[in-house]
C-alpha atoms as one frame of an Amber mdcrd trajectory, in Angstrom:
protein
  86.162 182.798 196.225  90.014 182.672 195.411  92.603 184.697 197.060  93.070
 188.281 195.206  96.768 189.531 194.801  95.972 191.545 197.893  96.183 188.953
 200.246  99.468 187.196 198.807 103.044 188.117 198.835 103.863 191.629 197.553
 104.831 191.631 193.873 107.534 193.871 191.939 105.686 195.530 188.974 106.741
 196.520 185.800 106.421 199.207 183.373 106.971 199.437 179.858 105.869 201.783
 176.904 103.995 200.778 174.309 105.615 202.811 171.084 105.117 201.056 167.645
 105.016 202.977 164.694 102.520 202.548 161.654 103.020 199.544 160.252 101.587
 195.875 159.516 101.991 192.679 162.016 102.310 192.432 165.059 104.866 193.335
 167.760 106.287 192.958 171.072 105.134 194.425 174.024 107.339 192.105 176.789
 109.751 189.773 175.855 109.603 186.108 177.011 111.299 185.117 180.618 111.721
 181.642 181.006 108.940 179.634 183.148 106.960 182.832 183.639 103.903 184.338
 183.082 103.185 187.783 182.329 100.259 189.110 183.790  99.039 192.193 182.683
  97.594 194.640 185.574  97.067 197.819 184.020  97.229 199.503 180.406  96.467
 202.309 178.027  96.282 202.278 174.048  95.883 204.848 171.801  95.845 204.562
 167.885  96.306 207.836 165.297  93.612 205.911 163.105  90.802 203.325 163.565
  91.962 200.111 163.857  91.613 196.909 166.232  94.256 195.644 168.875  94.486
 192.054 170.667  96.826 191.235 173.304  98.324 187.659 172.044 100.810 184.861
 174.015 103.152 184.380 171.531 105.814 181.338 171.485 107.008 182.782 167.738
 104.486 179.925 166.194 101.545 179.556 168.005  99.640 182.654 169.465  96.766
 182.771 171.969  94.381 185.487 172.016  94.546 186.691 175.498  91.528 189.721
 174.910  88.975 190.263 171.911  89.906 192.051 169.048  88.848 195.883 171.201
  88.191 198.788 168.548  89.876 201.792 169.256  88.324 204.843 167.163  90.911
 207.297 165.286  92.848 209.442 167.855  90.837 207.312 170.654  91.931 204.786
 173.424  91.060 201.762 175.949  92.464 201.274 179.025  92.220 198.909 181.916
  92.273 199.993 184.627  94.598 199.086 187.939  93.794 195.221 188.538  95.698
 194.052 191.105  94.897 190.363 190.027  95.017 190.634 186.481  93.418 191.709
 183.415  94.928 188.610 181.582  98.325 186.553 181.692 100.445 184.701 179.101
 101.069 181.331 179.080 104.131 180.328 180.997 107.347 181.217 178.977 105.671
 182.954 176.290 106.047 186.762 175.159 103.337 189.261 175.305 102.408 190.684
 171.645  99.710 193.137 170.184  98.257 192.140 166.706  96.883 195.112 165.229
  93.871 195.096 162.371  95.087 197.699 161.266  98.917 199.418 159.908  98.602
 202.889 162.318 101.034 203.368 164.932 100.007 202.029 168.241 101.156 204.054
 171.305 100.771 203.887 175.219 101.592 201.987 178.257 101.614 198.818 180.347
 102.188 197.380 183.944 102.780 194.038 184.309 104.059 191.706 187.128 105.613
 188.110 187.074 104.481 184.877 188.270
């Protein structure tokens, strides 16, 4: 068994809202640092309508599906919940997007570190 987060270095985590309003395509979540992944730890989604969401790896041509397409019902949510090693991470140097299946605004949070 690999080491867990909890028995490396301390890491500084980040939080950012999720706040996109209805709409088609996709959008940003974190933007891009050079040489780094993102790597998601915790988040909550909620959607006024039913529609799907995907957390992508986007280099602005090529995106990677980093989760299924997960259904959230009209006024409902998903969430993971605190992961101290990760729910999923970018590639290195690429931004973190949602594609939504749908065009209803998308609204929560996220926590995220580096690495």
């Amino acid at each position: 068994m690999g080491a867990g987060l909890r028995d490396i270095a301390p890491k500084e985590v980040y939080s950012v809202k999720i706040a996109e309003a209805a709409g088609t395509g996709d959008f940003e979540v974190v933007p891009a640092v050079s040489g780094k992944k993102i790597t998601v730890i915790g988040f909550f989604v909620t959607c006024s309508a039913a529609q799907t969401v995907t957390f992508e790896s986007d280099n602005t041509s090529t995106q990677t599906a980093l989760t299924g397409a997960m259904t959230v019902n009209s006024n409902g949510w998903i969430k993971g919940n605190y992961n101290p090693d990760g729910h999923f991470k970018t590639i290195a140097g690429e931004r973190l997007i949602v594609a939504r299946g749908g065009s209803v605004a998308v609204h929560g949070w996220l926590n995220y570190y580096l690495e």
